[in-house]
C-alpha positions in Angstrom: 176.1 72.5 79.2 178.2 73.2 82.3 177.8 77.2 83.7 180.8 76.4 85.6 182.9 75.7 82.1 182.1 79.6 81.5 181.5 81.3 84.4 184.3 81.6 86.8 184.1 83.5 90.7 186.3 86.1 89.1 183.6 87.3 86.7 180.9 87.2 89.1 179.5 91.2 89.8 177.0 90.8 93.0 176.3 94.5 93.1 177.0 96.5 90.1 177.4 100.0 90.6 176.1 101.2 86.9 173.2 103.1 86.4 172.4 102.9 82.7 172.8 100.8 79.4 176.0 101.8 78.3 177.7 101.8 82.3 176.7 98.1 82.5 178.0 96.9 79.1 181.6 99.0 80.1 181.5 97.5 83.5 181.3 93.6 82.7 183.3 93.8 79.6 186.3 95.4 82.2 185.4 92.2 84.6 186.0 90.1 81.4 189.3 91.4 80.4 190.5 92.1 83.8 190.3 87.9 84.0 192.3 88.1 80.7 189.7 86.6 78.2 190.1 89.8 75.8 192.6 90.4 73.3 191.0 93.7 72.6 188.7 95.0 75.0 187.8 98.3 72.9 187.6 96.0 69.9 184.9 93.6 71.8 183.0 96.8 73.4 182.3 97.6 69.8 181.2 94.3 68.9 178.8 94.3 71.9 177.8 98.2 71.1 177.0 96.8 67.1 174.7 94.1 68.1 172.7 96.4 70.5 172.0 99.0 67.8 170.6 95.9 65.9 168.4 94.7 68.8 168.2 95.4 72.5 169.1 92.0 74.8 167.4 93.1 77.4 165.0 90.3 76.7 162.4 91.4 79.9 161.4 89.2 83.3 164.7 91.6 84.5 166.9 90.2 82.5 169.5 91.4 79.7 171.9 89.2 77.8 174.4 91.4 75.9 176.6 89.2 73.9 179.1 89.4 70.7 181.1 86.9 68.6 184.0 88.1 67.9 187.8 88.0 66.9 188.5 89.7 70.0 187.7 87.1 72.6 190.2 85.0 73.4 187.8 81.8 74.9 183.8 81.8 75.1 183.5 83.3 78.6 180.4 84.5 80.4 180.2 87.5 83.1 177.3 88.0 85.3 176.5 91.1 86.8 173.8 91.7 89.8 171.5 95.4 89.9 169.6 95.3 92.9 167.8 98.0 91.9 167.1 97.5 88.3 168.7 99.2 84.9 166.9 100.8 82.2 167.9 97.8 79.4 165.5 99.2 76.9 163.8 95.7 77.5 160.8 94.1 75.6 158.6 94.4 78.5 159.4 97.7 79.9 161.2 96.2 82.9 164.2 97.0 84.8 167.1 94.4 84.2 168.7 92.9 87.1 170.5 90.2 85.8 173.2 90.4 83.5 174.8 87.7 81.4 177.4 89.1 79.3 178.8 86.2 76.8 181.7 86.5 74.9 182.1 84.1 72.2 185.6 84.2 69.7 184.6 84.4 65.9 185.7 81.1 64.7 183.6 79.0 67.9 180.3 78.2 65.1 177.4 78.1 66.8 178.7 78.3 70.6 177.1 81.5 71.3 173.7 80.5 70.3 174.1 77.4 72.4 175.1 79.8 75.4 172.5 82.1 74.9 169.7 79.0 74.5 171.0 77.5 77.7 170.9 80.9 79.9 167.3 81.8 78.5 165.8 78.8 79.1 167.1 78.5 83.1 166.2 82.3 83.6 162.7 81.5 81.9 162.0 79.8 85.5 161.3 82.8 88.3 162.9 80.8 91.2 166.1 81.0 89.4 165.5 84.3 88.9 165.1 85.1 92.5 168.2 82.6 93.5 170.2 84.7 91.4 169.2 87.7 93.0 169.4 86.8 96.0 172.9 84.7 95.9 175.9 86.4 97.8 178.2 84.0 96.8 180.0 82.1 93.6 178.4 78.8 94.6 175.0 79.9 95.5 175.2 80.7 91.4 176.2 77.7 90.6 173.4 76.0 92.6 170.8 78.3 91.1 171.5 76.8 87.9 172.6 72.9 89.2 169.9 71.9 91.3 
């Protein structure tokens, strides 16, 4: 898998000005449908909202990965999103999230999703991705992080 094929310059957030849960979910699903990959963006922000109240994605290391497969979503699409100074994600471990990965999947793409979310966990498993991510100030410094 290919980041680039998902993640485009457009729906890259270096410094996200949200300071909770719900403010970071509203903020990268408005990057997402202001690049025009929603068909309904209140639709989707429900969708997201339902599989939270199942399980928090903020899976720890600083990292939350809120996703939902849905009829909504025009093409799978990711959005990334950059907190400097951490989010209360309701994480596993406790920790502040800095790194946001929102994927949006439409509901008849299978098992796309679960192939997204695999990919994205097991490069942010590694710390000095991690810390490229944070660290990256541009579009290709992302794409490197996961590349090289």
């Amino acid at each position: 898998m290919n980041i680039q094929e998902l993640l485009s310059a457009s729906r890259v957030k270096f410094h996200l000005m949200s300071s909770n849960k719900l403010e970071v979910i509203n903020e990268l699903i408005d990057v997402l449908n202001q690049d025009g990959k929603l068909l309904n963006k209140d639709k989707y922000k429900e969708a997201v909202l339902a599989r939270e109240k199942e399980f928090s994605t903020g899976i720890g290391m600083g990292i939350a990965i809120p996703h939902a497969k849905d009829s909504s979503v025009k093409e799978a699409s990711l959005t990334l999103g950059i907190s400097k100074a951490g989010i209360d994600y309701e994480a596993l471990d406790g920790s502040l999230a800095h790194i946001f990965f929102l994927i949006a999947v439409p509901a008849e793409s299978n098992d796309v999703h679960l192939k997204v979310l695999s990919y994205i966990s097991r490069k942010l498993m590694h710390q000095e991705i991690r810390d490229r991510l944070l660290s990256a100030t541009t579009y290709e410094e992302i794409l490197a992080a996961f590349n090289d």
